[in-house]
C-alpha positions as CSV (number, residue, x, y, z in Angstrom):
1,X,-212.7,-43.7,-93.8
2,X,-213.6,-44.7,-90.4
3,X,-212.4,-43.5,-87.0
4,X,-210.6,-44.9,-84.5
5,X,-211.3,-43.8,-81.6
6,X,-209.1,-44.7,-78.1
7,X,-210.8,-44.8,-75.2
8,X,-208.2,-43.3,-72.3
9,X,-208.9,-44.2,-68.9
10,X,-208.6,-41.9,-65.4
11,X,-205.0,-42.5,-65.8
12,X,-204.4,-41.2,-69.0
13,X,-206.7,-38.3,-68.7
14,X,-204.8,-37.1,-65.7
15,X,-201.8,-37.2,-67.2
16,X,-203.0,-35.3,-69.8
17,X,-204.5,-33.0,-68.0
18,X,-202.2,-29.8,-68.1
19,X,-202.4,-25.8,-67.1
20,X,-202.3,-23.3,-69.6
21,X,-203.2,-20.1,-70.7
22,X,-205.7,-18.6,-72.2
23,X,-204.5,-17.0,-75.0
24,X,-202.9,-20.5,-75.8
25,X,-206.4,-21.8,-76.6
26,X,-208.2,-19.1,-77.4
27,X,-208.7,-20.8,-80.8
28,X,-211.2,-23.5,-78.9
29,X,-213.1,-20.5,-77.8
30,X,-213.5,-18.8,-81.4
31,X,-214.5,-22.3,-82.8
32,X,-217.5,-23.1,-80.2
33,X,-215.0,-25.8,-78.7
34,X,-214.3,-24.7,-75.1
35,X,-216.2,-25.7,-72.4
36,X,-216.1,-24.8,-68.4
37,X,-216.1,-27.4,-65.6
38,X,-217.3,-26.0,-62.7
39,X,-214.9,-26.0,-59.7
40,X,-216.8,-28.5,-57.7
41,X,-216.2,-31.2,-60.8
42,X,-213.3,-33.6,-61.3
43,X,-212.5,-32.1,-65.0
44,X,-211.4,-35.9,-65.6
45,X,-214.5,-37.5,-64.7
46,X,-216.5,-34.8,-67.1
47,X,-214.1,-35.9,-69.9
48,X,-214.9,-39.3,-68.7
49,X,-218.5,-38.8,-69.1
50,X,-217.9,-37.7,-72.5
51,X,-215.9,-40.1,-74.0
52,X,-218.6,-42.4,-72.5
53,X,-221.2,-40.7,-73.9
54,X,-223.3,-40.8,-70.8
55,X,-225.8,-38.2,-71.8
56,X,-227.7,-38.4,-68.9
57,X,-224.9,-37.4,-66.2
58,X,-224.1,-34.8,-69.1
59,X,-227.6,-33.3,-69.2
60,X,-227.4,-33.5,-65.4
61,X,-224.3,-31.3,-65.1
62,X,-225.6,-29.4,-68.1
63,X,-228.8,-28.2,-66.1
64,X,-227.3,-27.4,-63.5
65,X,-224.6,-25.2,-65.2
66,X,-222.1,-27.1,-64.0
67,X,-220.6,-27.9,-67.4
68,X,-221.2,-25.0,-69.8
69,X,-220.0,-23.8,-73.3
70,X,-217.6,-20.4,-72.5
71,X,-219.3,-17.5,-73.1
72,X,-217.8,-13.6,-74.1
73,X,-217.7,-12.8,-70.0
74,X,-215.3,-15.4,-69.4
75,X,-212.9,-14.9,-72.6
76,X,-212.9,-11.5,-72.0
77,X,-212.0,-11.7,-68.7
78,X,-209.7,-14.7,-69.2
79,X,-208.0,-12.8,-71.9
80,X,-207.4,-9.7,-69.4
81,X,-205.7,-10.8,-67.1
82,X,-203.9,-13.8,-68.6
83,X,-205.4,-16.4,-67.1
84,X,-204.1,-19.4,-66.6
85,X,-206.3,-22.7,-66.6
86,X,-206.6,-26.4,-66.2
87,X,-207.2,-28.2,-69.3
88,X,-207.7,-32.0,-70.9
89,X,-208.9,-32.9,-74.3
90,X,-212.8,-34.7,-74.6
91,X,-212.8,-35.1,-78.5
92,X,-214.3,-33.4,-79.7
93,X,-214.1,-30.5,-76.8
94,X,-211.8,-29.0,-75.1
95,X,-212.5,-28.4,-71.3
96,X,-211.2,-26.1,-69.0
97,X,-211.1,-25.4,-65.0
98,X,-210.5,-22.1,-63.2
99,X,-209.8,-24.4,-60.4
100,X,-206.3,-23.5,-58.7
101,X,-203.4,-25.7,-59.5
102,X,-202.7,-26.7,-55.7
103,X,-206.0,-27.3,-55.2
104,X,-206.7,-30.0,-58.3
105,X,-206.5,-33.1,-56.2
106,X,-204.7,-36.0,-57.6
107,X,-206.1,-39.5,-57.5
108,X,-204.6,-42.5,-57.6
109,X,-206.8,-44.7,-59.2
C-alpha cells in the first residue's frame, strides 16, 4: 500500500497551527515525536522545511539548536505548570513553540 502524501502550503499550515497544552500531547513526547522550534523560528516555515525535506536548512537549524527533539527538562517543566503551546503537525513530527500567542505573527501570504 502506498502513501499519499498532501503537500499543505503556508496557508494551510497556519491554519492548522493551533495552542494547546501540554498534557494534551504528552503522548508525542513519550513516543520520540515532539520537537521544539526555537522562538526566533516561523514554526510554519520549519514544518515547511520538512514536508520539503530540505535537509540542509534542517541540519542548519539542527546545529544550531534551533530545532531540537524535547528533552525530560522541558516535559517536566511543561508538565508543571500546564503549559500551554503553539503547535502544527510535520508528518511525521509534531512541533511545538513556547512562543506567546500574541506574539505569533500572522502572515498573509
Amino acid at each position: 500500500m502506498t502513501e499519499q502524501l498532501v503537500e499543505k502550503t503556508y496557508q494551510d499550515l497556519k491554519q492548522e497551527c493551533a495552542p494547546i497544552s501540554y498534557k494534551e500531547i504528552e503522548h508525542f513526547f513519550a513516543r520520540g515525536m515532539l520537537i521544539l522550534v526555537a522562538e526566533d523560528l516561523d514554526i510554519i516555515d520549519v514544518a515547511l522545511m520538512i514536508q520539503a525535506d530540505d535537509t540542509q536548512q534542517l541540519n542548519k537549524w539542527i546545529s544550531q539548536e534551533q530545532v531540537i527533539r524535547v528533552h525530560d527538562d522541558y516535559a517536566i517543566k511543561w508538565s508543571k505548570k500546564e503549559t500551554i503551546l503553539m503547535a502544527v503537525t510535520a508528518v511525521p513530527w509534531l512541533l511545538v513553540q513556547e512562543k506567546c500567542l500574541e506574539d505569533n505573527p500572522k502572515k498573509d501570504n
